[in-house]
N, C-alpha and C positions, 0 to 999 in steps of 0.2 A: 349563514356560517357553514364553511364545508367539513364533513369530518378529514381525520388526518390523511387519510386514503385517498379521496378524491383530491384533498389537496397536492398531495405525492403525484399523481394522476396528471394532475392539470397541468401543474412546471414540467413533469417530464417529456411530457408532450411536445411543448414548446422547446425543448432545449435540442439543437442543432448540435450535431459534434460541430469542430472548427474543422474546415477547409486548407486555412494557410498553412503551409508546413515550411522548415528551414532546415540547412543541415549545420550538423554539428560533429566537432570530429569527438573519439569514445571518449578521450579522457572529458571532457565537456557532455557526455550523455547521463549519469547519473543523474535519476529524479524525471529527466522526459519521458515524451511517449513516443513510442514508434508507432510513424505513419505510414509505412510498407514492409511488407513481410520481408523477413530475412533470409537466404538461402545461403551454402555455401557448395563452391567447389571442391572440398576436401571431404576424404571421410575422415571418421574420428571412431576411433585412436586412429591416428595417423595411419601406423602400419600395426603388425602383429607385435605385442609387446611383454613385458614380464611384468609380470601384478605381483612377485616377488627376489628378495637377493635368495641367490641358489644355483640350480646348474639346468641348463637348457639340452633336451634329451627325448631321442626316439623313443614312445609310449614302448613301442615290441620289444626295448632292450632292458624295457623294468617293469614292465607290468607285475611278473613272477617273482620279485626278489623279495628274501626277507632278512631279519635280523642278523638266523642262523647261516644263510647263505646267500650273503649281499652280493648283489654283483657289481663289478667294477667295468667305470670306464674309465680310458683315457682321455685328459684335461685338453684340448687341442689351443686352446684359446679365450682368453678372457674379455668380456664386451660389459664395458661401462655406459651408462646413458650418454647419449649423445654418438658414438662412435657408430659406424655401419659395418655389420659382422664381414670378414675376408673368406670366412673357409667356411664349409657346409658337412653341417655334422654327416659322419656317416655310421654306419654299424659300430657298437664297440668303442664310440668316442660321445665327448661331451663338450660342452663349455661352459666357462664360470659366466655367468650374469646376474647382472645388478637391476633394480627396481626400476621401471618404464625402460630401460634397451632393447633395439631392436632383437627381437625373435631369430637367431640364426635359419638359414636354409637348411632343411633335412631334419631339424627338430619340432614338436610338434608339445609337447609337456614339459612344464617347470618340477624340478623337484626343491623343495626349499630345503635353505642351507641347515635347517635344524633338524633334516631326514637323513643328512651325508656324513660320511667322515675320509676326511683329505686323506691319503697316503700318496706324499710326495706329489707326482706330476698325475696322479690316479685318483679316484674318488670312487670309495664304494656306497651305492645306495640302499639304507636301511630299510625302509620302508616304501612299499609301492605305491605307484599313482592311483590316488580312487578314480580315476576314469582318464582317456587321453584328451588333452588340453588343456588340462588343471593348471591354473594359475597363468593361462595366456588370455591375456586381451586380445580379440583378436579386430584386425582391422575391419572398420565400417560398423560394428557390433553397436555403438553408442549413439550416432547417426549415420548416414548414407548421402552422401553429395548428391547434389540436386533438389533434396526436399528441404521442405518450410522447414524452416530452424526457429525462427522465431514468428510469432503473427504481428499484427499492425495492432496496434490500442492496447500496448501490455505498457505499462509501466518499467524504465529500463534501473534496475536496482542491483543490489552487487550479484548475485547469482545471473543476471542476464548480462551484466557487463564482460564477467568473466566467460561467459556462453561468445558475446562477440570480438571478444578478444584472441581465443582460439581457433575461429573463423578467421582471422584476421579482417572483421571488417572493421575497419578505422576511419570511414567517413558514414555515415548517420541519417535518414529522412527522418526527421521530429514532426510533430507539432508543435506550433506556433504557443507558447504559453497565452492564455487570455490575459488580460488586465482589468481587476477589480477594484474602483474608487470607491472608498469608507468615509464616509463622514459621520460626525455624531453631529445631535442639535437639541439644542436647548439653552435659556440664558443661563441655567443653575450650574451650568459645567465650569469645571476649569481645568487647566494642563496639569502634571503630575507636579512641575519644577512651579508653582504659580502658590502663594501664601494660600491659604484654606481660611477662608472668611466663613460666618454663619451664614447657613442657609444653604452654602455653596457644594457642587460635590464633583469630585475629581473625577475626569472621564478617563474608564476603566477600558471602556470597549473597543474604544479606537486600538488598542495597540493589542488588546486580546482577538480580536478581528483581522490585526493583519497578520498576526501570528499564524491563526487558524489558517487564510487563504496562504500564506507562504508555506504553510506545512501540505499545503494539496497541490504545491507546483504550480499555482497563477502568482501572477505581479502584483501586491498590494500598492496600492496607491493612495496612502492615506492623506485628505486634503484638509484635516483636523477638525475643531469644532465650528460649528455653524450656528448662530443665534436666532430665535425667532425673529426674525425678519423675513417677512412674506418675498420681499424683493431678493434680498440675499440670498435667500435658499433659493427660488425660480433661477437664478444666477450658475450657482454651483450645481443646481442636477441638471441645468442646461449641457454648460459646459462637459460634467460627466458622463451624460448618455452618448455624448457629439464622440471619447474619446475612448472611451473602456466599452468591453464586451456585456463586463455587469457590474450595477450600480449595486453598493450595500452601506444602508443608512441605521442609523438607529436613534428612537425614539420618532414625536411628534407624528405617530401613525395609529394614536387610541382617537378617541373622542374631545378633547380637551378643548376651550379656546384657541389653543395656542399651539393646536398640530394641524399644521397646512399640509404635507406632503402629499394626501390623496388628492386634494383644489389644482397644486402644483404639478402632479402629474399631467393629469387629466388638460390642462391649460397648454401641456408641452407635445399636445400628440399621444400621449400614454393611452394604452389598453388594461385597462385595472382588470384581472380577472382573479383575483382571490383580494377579499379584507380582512376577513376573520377567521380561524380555523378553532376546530373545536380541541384543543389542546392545550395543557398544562404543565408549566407555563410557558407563555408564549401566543398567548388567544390573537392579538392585534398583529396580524402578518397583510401587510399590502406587498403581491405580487401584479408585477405591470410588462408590456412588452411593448419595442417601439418598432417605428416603423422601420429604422437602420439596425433592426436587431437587436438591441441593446435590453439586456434584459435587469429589470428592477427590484430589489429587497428590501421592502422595508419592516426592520423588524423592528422589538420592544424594545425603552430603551431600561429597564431594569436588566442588570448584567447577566443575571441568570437564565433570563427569558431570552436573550438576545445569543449567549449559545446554545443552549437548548433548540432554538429554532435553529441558530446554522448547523448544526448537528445533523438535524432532522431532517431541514430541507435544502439547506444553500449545499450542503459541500456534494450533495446528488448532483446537483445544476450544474457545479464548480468540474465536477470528474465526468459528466458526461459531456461540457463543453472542451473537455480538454481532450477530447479521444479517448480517454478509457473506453473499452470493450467492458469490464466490471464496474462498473460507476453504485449498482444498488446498494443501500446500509445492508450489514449484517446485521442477524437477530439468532440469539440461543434462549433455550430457556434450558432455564437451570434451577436449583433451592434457595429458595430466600433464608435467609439466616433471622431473617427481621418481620416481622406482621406488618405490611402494606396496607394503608387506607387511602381512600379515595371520598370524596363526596357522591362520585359517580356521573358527574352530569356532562363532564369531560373524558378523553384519554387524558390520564395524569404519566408523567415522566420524573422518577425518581432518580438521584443520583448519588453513585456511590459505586460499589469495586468488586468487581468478578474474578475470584482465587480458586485455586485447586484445590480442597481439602478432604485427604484421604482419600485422593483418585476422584472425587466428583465437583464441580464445577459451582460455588454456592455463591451467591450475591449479596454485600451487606451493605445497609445505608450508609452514607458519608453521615459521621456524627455533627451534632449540631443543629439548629432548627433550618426547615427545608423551605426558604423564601424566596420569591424569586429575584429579592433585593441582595438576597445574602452570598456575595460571591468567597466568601473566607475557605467554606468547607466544602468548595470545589476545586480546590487542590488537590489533584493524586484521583480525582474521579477516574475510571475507564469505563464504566458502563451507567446506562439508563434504563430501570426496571420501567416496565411498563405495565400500567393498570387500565384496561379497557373501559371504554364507556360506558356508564350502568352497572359497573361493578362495585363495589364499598371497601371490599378486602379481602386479601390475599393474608392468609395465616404464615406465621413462620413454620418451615418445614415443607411448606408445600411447593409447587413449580411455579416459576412465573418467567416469562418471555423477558430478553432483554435486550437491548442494542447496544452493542458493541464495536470498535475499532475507529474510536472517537478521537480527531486528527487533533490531540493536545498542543 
C-alpha cells in the first residue's frame, strides 16, 4: 500500500502533457489552454491616454497655481474618446478631455474636471498637479510589443480572454481537450429514471464524474453502467483504452468475488502500478497505464470515496494531461472550528467548508455523519481537512492543512 505521496508521485510521473493541439477562434477559447505563447504587435494603452474627464495641459503652466491665484487657460479644443487631437496644446491653452482620449501633442498632465472651473471659452485651474503626468496613461506603460503576453499552459478564462482580445488575437493554438470514459459496475446499480427495487442502488457517480471531468475542461464520455460480467467489462475497458486518453471506472477494484477489473487489466496489456493507497476514504485505487498511453482509474465505488479520490488524484492527471503549467492541488492550513479524529493508521480526508471569519480563514465539518457511503452532506463541500497518518486528533482551535479548489 502506497502512502498518499508516493501515490501523487507515481501518476504524476506517468502523465505526459498532450501534444495535439487545434485552433480555435476567441469567442470559442473560454475554458482551453494555450499551447503557445502569445505576443503582440501593439503596445498597450495604445497611445498616451487620459485616466480622467478634465483638461489636458502643460505641467509648467500649472504647476504654481492656487485657489487664490488660479491660473487660466484658454479652451482650444475639445477631444472625446475615440476622436485624434487636431491642434497641439501650446503655452497658455488647454483642452477639454474625456476618459481614455487621446493625449493632445504639447500636453503632458490631466487636470480633473473637479480642480477647474469653466469661465466661458477659459478655464481656470484651482489646484495644481502633484507631479507632471498625473492622470496620463502613457503608451507601452501596461505591455511593450514584442514581449510574451501570454505563456502556453495558462488556462484561457475571462481576464485572459479580454487580455487577447485587445491584442486582437482572434485565431488561438489550444490544446487538444483529452476524452475521459466513466463507467460504473456492479449488478446492484440502476439509472436515476429506473423503479428502485430492494437491494438495488441508483448510480450516483456516473453523472457526478462526468460533471467533475467537464468542470476540468476533458470530454466526458460516459458509457453508463456495467454489470459483473467478466466478459462485458474485458469488452468495455477494451473498447475505452482503444479510444479515450483516460479510462475512469468505479467500483469492482476492492477485494470481492465479483471485482474483476485488476484480472481484466492485466489480461488487456495493463501496467497496474498502484492498488491500494493509504487514504480515507478511498483505500482501493487501481492505477494502470497502457501501452497506447491510455491511462486507467479505478476508483471506489462508495460515492464518497470515488470523489475524494478524483479530488485527490484524477483531476492532477486530468490538468496536467491537458497542458496546464499549474495542474498541482492546492493546500492551506487554516483553524478548524471542529475537533478532528482519526484512528491514525491512514491519511484521513474530511469534508466540509473553508470561510473567512473575522479576517481568518477557519474550516468547519459538513454536518451530518462522515461515511464514505454518505453522499447527502456533500453538498456545498469546498475543502478537505486533512489528518496525517499516525495522528488521532486535531483539537478545535487549532491549525489543520487543507485542500482546497475542489472542481464541484
Amino acid at each position: 500500500m502506497y502512502s498518499v505521496k508516493e501515490a501523487e508521485s507515481i501518476i504524476l510521473t506517468q502523465i505526459q502533457p498532450r501534444q495535439e493541439t487545434e485552433k480555435v477562434s476567441l469567442e470559442a477559447a473560454f475554458g482551453r489552454i494555450l499551447a503557445e505563447d502569445i505576443s503582440s504587435d501593439l503596445d498597450f494603452p495604445y497611445w498616451d491616454n487620459s485616466a480622467m474627464d478634465g483638461y489636458a495641459v502643460r505641467y509648467e503652466d500649472v504647476k504654481d497655481t492656487n485657489p487664490e491665484n488660479p491660473v487660466t487657460l484658454k479652451i482650444i479644443a475639445e477631444i472625446p474618446a475615440g476622436k485624434v487631437p487636431e491642434k497641439i496644446i501650446q503655452p497658455g491653452e488647454t483642452a477639454r478631455i474625456f476618459t481614455g482620449a487621446m493625449l493632445p501633442a504639447g500636453s503632458d498632465t490631466i487636470i480633473m474636471q473637479e480642480n477647474t472651473q469653466k469661465q466661458g471659452e477659459r478655464v481656470a485651474i484651482l489646484i495644481p498637479p502633484e507631479k507632471i503626468g498625473l492622470f496620463v496613461r502613457q503608451r507601452g506603460t501596461f505591455y511593450r510589443a514584442g514581449n510574451t503576453l501570454l505563456k502556453a499552459g495558462i488556462a484561457l478564462n475571462s481576464p485572459e480572454i479580454a487580455v487577447l482580445a485587445t491584442a486582437q488575437a482572434t485565431e488561438l493554438t489550444v490544446f487538444s481537450r483529452p476524452q475521459v470514459a466513466i463507467f460504473s459496475t456492479g449488478d446492484e446499480l440502476i439509472n436515476p429514471d429506473e423503479t428502485l427495487q430492494k437491494g438495488q442502488i441508483i448510480d450516483s457517480n456516473r453523472y457526478a464524474l462526468t460533471a467533475f471531468v467537464a468542470s476540468l475542461g476533458a470530454i466526458p464520455r460516459p458509457l453508463g453502467i456495467i454489470k459483473d460480467n467478466p466478459d462485458l467489462l474485458r469488452e468495455t475497458i477494451r473498447k475505452a483504452i482503444n479510444s479515450s486518453a483516460i479510462v475512469l471506472s468505479t467500483g469492482g477494484v476492492s477485494v470481492g468475488d465479483y471485482d474483476y477489473i485488476e484480472g481484466i487489466l492485466g489480461e488487456l496489456g495493463g501496467k497496474i502500478l498502484i492498488g491500494s493507497v493509504a487514504i480515507q476514504p478511498g483505500k482501493p485505487l487501481t492505477f494502470a497505464t497502457f501501452p497506447n498511453g491510455c491511462i486507467y482509474f479505478g476508483i471506489p465505488g462508495n460515492p464518497v470515496s470515488a470523489l475524494v479520490s478524483c479530488w485527490r488524484f484524477v483531476q492532477m492527471a486530468i490538468k496536467k494531461l491537458s497542458g496546464l503549467t499549474e495542474y498541482q492541488n492546492k493546500f492551506l492550513r487554516v483553524v478548524t472550528r471542529d475537533t478532528l479524529q482519526s484512528n491514525g493508521q491512514r491519511e484521513v480526508y474530511l469534508w466540509g467548508k473553508i470561510e473567512i471569519i473575522e479576517g481568518v480563514y477557519q474550516f468547519q465539518l459538513a454536518s451530518g455523519q462522515h461515511n464514505s457511503a454518505n453522499l447527502i452532506n456533500l453538498a456545498g463541500t469546498n475543502a478537505l481537512a486533512i489528518i496525517p497518518q499516525g495522528k488521532t486528533t486535531i483539537q478545535a482551535g487549532e491549525t489543520v492543512e487543507v485542500m482546497t479548489g475542489l472542481p464541484l
